[in-house]
PDB file of N, CA, C, O and CB in Angstrom:
ATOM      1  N   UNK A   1      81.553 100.276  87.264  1.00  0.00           N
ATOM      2  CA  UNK A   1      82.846  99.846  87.735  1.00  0.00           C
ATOM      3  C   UNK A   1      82.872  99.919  89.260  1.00  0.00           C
ATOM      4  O   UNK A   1      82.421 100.846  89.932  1.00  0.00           O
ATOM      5  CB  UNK A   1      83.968 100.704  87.117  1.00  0.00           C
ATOM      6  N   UNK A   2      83.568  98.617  89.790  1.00  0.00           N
ATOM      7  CA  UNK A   2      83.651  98.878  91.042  1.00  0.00           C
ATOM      8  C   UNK A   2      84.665  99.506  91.363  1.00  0.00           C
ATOM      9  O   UNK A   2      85.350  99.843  90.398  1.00  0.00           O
ATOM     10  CB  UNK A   2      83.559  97.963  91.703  1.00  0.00           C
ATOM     11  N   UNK A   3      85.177  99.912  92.713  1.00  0.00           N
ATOM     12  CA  UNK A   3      86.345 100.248  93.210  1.00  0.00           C
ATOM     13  C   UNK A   3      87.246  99.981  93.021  1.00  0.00           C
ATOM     14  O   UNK A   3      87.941 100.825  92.456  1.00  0.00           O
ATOM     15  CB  UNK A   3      86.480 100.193  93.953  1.00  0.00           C
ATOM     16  N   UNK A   4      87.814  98.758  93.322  1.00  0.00           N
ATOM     17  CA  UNK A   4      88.748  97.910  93.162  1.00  0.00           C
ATOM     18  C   UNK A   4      89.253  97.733  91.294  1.00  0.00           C
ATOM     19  O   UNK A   4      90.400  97.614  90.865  1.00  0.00           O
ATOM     20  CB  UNK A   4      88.099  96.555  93.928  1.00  0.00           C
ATOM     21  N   UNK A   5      88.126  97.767  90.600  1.00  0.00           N
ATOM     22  CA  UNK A   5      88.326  98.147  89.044  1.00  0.00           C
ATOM     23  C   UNK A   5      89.014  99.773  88.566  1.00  0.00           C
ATOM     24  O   UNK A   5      89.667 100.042  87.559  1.00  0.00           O
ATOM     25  CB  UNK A   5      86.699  98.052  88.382  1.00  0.00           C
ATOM     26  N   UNK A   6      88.637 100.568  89.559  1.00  0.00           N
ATOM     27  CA  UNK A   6      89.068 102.131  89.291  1.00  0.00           C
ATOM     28  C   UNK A   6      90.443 101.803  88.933  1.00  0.00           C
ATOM     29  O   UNK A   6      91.095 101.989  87.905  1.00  0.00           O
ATOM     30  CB  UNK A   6      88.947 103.320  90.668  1.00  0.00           C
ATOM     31  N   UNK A   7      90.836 101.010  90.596  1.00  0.00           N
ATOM     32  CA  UNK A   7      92.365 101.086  91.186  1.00  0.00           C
ATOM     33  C   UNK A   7      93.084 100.415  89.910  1.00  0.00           C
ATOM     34  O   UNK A   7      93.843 101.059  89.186  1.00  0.00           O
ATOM     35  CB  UNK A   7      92.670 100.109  92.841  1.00  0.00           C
ATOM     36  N   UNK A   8      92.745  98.944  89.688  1.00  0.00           N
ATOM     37  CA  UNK A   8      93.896  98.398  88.524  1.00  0.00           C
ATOM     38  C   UNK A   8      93.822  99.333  87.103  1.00  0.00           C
ATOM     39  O   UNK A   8      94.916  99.467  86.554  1.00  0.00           O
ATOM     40  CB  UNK A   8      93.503  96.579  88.027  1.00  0.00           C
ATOM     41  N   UNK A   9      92.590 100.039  86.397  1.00  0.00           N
ATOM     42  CA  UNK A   9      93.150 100.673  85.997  1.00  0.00           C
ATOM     43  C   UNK A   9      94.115 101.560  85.769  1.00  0.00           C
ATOM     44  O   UNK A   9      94.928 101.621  84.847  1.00  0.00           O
ATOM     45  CB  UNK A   9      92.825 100.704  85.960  1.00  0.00           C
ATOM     46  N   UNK A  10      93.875 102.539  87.102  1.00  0.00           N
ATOM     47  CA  UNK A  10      94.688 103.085  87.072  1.00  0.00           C
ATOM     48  C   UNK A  10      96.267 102.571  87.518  1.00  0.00           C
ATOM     49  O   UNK A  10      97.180 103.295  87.121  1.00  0.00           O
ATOM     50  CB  UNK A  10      94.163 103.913  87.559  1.00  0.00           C
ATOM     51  N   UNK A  11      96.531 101.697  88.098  1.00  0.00           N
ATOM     52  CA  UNK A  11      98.157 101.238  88.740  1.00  0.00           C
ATOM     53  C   UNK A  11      98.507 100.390  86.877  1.00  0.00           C
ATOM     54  O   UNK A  11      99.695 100.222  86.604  1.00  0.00           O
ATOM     55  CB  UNK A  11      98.077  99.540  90.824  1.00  0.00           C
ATOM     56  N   UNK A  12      97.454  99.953  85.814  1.00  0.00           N
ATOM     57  CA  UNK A  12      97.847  99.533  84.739  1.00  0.00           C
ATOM     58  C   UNK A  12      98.189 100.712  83.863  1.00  0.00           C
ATOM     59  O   UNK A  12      98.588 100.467  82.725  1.00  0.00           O
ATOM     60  CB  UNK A  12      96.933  98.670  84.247  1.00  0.00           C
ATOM     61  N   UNK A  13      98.057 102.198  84.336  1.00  0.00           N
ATOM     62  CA  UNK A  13      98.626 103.492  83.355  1.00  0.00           C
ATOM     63  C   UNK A  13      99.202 103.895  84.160  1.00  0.00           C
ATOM     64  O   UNK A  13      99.232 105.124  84.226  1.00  0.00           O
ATOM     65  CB  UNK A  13      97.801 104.606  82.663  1.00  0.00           C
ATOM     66  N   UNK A  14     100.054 103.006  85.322  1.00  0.00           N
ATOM     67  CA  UNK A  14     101.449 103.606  85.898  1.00  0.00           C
ATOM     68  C   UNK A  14     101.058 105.179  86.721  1.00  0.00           C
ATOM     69  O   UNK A  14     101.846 106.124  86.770  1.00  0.00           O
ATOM     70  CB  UNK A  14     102.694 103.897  84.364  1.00  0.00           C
ATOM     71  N   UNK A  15      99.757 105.172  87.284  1.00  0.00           N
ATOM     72  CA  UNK A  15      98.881 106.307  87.548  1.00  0.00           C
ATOM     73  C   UNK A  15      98.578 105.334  89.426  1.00  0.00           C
ATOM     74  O   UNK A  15      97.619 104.578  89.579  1.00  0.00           O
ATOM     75  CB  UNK A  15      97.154 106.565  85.985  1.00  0.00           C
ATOM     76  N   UNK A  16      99.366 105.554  90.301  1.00  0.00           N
ATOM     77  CA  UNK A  16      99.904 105.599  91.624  1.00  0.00           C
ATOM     78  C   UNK A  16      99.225 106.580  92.852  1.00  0.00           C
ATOM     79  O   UNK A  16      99.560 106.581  94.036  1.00  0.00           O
ATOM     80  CB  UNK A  16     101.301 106.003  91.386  1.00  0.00           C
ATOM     81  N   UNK A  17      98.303 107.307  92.286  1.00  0.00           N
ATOM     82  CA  UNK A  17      97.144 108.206  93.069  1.00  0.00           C
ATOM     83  C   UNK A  17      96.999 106.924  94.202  1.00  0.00           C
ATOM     84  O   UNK A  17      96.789 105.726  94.011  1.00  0.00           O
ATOM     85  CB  UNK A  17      95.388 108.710  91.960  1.00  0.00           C
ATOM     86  N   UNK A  18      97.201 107.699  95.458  1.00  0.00           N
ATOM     87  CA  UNK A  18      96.865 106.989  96.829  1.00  0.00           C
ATOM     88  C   UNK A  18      94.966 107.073  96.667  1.00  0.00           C
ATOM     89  O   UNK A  18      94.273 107.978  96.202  1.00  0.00           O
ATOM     90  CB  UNK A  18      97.701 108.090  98.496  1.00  0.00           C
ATOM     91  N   UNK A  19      94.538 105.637  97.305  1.00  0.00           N
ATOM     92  CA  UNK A  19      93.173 105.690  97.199  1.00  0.00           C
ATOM     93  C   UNK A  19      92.600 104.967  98.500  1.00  0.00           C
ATOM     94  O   UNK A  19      93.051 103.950  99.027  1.00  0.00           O
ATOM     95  CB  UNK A  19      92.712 105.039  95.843  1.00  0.00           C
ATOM     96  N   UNK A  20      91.453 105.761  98.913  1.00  0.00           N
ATOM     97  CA  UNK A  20      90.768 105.394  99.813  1.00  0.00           C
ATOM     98  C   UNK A  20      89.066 104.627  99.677  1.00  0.00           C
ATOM     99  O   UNK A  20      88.000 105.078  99.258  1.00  0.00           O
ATOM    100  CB  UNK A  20      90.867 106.546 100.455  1.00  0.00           C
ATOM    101  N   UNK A  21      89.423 103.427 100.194  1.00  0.00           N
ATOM    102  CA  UNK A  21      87.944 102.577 100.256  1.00  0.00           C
ATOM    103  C   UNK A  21      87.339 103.025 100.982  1.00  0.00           C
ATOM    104  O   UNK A  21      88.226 103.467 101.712  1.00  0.00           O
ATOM    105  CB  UNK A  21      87.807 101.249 100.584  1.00  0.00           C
ATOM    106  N   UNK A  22      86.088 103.418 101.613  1.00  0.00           N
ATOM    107  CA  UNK A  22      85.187 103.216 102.602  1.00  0.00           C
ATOM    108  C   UNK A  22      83.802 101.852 102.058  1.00  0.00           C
ATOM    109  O   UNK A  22      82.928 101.837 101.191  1.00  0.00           O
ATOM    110  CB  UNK A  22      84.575 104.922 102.905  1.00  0.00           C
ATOM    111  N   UNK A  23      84.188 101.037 102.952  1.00  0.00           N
ATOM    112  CA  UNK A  23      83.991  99.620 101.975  1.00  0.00           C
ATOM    113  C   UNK A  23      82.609  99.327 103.262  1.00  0.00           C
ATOM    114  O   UNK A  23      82.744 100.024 104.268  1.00  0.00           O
ATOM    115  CB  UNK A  23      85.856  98.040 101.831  1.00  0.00           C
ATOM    116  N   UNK A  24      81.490  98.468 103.254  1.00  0.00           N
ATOM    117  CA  UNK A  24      80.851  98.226 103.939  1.00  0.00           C
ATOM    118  C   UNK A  24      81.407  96.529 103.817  1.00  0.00           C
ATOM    119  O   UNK A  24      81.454  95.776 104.790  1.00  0.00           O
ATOM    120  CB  UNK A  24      79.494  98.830 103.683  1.00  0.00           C
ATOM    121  N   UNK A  25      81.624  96.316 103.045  1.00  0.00           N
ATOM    122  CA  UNK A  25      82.204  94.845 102.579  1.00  0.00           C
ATOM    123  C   UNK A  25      83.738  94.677 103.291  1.00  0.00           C
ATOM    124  O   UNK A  25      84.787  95.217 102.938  1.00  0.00           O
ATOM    125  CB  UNK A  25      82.359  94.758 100.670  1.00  0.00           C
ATOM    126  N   UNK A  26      83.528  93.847 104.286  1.00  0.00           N
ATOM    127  CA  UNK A  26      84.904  93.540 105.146  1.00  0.00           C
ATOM    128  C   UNK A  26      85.043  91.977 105.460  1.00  0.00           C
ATOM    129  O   UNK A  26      85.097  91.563 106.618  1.00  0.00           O
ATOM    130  CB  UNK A  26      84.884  94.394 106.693  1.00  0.00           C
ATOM    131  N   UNK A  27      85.096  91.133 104.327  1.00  0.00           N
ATOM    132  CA  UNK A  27      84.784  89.984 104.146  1.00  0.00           C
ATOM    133  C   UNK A  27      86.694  90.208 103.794  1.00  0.00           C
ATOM    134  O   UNK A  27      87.500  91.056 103.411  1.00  0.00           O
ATOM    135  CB  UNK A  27      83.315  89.476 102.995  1.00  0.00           C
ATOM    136  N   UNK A  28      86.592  88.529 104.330  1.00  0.00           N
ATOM    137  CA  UNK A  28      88.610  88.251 103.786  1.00  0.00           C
ATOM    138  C   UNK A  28      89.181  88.361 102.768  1.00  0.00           C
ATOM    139  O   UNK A  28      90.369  88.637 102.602  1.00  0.00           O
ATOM    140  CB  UNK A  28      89.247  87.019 103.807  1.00  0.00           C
ATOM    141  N   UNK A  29      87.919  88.031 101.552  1.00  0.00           N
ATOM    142  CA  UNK A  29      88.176  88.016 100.065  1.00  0.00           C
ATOM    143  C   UNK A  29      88.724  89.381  99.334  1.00  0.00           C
ATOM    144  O   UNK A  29      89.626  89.659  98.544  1.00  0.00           O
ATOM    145  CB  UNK A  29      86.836  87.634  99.407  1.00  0.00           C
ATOM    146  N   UNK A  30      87.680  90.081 100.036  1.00  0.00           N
ATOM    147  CA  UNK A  30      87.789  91.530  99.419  1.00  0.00           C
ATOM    148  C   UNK A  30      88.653  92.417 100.110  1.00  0.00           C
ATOM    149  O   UNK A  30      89.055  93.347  99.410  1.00  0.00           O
ATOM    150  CB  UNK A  30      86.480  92.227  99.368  1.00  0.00           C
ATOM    151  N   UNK A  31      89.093  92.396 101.394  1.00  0.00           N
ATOM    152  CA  UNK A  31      90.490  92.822 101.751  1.00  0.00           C
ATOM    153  C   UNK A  31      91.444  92.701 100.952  1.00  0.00           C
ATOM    154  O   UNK A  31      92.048  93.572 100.327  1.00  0.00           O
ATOM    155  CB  UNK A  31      90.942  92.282 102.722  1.00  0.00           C
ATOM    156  N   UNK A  32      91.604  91.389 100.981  1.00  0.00           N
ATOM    157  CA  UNK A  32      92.893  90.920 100.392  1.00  0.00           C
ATOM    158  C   UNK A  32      93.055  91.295  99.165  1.00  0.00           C
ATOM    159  O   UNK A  32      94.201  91.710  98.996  1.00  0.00           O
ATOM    160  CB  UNK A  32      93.073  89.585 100.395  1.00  0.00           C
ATOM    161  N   UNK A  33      92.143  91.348  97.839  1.00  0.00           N
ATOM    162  CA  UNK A  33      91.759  91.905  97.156  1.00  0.00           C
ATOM    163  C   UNK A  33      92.460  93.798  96.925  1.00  0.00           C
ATOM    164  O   UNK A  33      93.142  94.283  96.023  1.00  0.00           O
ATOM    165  CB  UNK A  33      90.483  91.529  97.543  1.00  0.00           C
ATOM    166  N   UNK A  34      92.098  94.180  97.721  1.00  0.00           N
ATOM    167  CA  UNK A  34      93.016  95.559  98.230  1.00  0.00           C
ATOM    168  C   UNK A  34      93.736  95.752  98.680  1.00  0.00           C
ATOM    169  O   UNK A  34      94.162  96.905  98.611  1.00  0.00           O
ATOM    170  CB  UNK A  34      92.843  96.265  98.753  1.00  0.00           C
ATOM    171  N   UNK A  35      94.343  94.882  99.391  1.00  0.00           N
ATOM    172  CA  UNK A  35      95.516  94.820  99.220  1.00  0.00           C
ATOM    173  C   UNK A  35      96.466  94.255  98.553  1.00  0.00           C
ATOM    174  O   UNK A  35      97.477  93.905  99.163  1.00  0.00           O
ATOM    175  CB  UNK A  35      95.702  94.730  99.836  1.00  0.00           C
ATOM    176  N   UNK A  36      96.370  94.077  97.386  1.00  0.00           N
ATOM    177  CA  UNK A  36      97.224  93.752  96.648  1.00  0.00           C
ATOM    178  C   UNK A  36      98.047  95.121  95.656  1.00  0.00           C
ATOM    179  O   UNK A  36      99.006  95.026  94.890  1.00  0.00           O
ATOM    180  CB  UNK A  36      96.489  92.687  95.928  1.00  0.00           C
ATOM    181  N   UNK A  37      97.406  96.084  95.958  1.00  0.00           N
ATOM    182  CA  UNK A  37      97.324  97.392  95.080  1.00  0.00           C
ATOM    183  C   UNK A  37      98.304  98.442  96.361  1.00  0.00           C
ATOM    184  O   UNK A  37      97.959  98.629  97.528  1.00  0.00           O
ATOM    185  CB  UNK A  37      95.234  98.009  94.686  1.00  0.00           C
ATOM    186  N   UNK A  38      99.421  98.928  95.754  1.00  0.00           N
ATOM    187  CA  UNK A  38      99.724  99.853  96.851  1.00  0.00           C
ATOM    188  C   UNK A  38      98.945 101.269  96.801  1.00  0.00           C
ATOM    189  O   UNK A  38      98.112 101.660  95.983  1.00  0.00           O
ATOM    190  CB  UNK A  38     101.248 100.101  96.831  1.00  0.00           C
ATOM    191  N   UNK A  39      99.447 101.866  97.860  1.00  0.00           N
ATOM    192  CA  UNK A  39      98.965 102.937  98.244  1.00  0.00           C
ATOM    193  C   UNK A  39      97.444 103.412  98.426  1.00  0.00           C
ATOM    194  O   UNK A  39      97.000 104.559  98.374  1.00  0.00           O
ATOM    195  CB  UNK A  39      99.506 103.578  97.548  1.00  0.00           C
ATOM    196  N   UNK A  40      96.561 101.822  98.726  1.00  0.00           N
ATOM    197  CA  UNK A  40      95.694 101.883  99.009  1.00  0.00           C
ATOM    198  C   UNK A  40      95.123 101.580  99.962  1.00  0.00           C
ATOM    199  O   UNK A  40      95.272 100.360 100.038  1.00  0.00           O
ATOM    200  CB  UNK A  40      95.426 101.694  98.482  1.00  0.00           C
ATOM    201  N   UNK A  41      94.173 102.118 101.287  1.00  0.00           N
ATOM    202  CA  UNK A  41      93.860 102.506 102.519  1.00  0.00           C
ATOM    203  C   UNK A  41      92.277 101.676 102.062  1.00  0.00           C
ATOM    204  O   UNK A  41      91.538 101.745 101.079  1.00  0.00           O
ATOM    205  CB  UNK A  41      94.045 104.394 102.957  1.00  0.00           C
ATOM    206  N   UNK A  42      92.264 101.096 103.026  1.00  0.00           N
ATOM    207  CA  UNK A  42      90.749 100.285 103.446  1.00  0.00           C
ATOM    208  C   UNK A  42      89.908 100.909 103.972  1.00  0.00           C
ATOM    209  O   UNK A  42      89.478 101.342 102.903  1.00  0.00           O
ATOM    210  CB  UNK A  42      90.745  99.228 104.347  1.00  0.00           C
ATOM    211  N   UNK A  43      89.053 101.506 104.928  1.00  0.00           N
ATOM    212  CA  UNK A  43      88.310 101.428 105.816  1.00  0.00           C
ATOM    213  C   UNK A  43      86.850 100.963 105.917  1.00  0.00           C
ATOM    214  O   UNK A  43      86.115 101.095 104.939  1.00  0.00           O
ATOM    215  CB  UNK A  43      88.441 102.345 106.131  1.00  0.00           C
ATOM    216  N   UNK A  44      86.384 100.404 107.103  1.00  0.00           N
ATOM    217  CA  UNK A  44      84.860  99.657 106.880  1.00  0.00           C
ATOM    218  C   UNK A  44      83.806 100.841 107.927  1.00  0.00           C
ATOM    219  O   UNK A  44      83.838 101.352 109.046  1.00  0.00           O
ATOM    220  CB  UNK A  44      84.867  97.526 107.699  1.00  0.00           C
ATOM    221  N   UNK A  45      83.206 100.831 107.086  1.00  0.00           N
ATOM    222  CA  UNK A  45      81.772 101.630 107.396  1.00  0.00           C
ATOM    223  C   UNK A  45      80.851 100.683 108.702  1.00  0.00           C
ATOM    224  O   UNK A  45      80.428  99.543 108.889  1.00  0.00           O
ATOM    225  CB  UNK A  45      80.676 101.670 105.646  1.00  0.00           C
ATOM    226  N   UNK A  46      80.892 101.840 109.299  1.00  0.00           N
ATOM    227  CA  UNK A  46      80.667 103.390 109.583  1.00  0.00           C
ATOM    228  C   UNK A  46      82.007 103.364 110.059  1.00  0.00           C
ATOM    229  O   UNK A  46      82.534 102.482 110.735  1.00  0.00           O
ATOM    230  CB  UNK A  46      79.382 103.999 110.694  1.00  0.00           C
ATOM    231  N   UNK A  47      82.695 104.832 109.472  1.00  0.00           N
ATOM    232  CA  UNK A  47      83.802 105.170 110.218  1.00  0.00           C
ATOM    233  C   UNK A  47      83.955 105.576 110.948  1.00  0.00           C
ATOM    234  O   UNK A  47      82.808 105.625 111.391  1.00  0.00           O
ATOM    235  CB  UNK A  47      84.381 105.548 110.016  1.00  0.00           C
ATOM    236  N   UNK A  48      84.784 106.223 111.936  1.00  0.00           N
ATOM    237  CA  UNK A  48      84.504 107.232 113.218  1.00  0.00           C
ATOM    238  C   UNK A  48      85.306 108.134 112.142  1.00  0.00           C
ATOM    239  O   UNK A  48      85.628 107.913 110.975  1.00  0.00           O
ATOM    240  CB  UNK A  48      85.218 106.895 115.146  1.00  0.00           C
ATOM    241  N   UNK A  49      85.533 109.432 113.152  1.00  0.00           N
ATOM    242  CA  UNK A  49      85.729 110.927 112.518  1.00  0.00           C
ATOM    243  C   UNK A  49      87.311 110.472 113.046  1.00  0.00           C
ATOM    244  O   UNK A  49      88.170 110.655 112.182  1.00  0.00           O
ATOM    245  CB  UNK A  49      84.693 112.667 113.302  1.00  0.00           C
ATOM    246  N   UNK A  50      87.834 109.868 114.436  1.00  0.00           N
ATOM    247  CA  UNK A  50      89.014 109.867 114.427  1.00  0.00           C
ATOM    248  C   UNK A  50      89.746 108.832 113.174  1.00  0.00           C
ATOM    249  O   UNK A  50      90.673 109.227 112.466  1.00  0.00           O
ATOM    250  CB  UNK A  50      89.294 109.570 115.810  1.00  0.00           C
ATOM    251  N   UNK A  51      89.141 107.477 113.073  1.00  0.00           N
ATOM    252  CA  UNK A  51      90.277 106.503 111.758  1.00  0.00           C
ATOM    253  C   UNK A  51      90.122 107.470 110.779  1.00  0.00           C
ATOM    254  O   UNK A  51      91.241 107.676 110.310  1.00  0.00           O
ATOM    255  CB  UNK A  51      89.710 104.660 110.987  1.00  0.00           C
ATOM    256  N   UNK A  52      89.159 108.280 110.149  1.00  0.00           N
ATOM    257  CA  UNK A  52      89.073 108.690 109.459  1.00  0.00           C
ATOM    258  C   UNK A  52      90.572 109.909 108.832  1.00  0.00           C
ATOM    259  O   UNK A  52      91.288 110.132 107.857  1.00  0.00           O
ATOM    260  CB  UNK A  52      87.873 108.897 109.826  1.00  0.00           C
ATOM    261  N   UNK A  53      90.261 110.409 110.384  1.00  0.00           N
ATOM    262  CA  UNK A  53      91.945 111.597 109.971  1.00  0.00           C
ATOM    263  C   UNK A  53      92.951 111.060 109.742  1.00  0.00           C
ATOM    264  O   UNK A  53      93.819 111.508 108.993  1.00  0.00           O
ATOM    265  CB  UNK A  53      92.645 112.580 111.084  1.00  0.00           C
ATOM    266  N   UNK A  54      93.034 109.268 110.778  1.00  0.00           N
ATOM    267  CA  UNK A  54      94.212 108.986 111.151  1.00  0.00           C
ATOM    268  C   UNK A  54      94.549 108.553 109.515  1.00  0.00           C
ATOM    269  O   UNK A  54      95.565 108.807 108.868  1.00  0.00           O
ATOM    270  CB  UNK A  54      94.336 107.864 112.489  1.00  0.00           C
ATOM    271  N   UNK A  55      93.735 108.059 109.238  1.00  0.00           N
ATOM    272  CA  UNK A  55      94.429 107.018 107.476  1.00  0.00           C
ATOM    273  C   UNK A  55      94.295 108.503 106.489  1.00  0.00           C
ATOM    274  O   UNK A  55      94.677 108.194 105.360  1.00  0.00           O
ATOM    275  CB  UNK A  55      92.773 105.086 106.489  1.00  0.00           C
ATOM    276  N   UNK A  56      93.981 109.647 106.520  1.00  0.00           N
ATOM    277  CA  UNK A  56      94.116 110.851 105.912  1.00  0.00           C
ATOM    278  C   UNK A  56      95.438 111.349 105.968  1.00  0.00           C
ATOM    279  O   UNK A  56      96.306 111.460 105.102  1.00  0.00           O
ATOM    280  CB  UNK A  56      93.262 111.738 106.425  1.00  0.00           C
ATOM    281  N   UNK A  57      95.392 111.737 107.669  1.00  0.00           N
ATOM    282  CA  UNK A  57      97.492 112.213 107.517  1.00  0.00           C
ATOM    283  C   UNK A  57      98.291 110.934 107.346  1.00  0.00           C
ATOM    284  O   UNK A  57      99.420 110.939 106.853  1.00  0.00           O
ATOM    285  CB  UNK A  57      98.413 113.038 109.310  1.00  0.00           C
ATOM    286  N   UNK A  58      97.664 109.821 107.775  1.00  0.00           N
ATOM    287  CA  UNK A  58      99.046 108.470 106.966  1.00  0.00           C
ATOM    288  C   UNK A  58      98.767 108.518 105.570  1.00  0.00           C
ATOM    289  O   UNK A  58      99.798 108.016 105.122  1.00  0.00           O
ATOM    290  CB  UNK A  58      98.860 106.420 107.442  1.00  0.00           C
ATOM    291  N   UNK A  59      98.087 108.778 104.635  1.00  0.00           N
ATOM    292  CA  UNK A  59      98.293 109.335 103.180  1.00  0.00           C
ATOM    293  C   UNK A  59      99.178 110.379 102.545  1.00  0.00           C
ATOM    294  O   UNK A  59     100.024 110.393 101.650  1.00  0.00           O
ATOM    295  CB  UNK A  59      97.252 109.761 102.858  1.00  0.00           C
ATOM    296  N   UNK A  60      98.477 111.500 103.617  1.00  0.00           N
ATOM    297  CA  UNK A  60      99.530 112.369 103.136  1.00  0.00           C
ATOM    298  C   UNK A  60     100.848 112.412 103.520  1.00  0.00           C
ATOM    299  O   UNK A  60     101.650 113.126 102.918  1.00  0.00           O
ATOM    300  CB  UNK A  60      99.209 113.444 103.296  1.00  0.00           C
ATOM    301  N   UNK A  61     101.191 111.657 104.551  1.00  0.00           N
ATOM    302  CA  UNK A  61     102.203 111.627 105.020  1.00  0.00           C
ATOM    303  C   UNK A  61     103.340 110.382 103.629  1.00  0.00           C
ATOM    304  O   UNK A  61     104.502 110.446 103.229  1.00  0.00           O
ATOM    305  CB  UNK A  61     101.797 111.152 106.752  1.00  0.00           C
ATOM    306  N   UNK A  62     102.437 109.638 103.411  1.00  0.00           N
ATOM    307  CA  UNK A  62     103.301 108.630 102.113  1.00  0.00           C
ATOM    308  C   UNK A  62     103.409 109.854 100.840  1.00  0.00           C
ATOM    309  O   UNK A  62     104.471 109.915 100.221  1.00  0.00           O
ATOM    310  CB  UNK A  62     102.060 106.835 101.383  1.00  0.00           C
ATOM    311  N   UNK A  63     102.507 110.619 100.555  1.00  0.00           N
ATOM    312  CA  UNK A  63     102.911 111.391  99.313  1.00  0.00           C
ATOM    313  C   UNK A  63     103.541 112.500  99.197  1.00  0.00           C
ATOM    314  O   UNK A  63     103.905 113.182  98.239  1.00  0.00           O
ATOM    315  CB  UNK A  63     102.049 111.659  98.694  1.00  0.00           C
ATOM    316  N   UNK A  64     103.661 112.627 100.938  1.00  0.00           N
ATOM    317  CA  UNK A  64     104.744 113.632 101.361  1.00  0.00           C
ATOM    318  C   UNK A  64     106.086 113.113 100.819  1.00  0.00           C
ATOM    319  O   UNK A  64     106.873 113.545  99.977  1.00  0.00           O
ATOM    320  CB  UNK A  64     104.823 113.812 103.008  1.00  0.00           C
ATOM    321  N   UNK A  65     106.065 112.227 101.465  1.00  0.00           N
ATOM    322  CA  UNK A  65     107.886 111.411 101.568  1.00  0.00           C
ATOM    323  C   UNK A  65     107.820 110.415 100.144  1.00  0.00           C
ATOM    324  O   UNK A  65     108.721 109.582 100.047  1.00  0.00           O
ATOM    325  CB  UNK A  65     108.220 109.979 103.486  1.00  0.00           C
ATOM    326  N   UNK A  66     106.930 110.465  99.196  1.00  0.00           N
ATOM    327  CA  UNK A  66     107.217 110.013  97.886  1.00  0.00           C
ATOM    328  C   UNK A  66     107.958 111.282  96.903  1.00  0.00           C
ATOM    329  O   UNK A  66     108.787 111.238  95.994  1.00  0.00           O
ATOM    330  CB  UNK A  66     105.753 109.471  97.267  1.00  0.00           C
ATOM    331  N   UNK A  67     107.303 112.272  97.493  1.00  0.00           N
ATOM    332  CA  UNK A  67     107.275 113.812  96.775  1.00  0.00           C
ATOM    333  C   UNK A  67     108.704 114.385  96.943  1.00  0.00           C
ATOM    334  O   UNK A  67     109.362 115.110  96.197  1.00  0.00           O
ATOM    335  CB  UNK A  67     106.097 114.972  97.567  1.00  0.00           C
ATOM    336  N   UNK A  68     108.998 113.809  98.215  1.00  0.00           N
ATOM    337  CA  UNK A  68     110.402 114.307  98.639  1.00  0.00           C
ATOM    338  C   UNK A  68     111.712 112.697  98.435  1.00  0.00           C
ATOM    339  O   UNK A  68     112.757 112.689  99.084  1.00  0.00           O
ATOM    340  CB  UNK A  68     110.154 114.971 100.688  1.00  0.00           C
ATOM    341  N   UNK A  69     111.360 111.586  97.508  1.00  0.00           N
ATOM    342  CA  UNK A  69     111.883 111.148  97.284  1.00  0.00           C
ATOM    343  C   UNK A  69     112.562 111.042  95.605  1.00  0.00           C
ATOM    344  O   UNK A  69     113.464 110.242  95.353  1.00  0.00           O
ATOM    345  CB  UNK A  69     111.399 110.534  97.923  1.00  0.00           C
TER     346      UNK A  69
END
């Protein structure tokens, strides 16, 4: 299974776990592709150590304010 297969499973059992790609594949198709799924974060390889934190606390920061909604 690919990635993108994990995700619709799970958003098809109403199962909303925020998920992170580290994708080497940054072609238009397969973006878009991921984004169609919420609460899911892209990034293309090699990452740096900073995008890396930054799309970490913008995660937790959405399941913060889901948690508190």
């Amino acid at each position: 299974m690919k990635g993108l297969d994990v995700v619709k499973v799970l958003r098809d059992e109403n199962n909303f776990t925020p998920v992170l790609f580290l994708s080497g594949d940054t072609t238009y198709d397969h973006l878009k592709k991921a984004s169609i799924y919420k609460d899911v974060q892209t990034l293309a390889k090699p990452v740096s150590i900073d995008d890396l934190k930054e799309t970490l606390l913008s995660a937790e920061n959405s399941v913060k304010r889901a948690l508190a909604s």
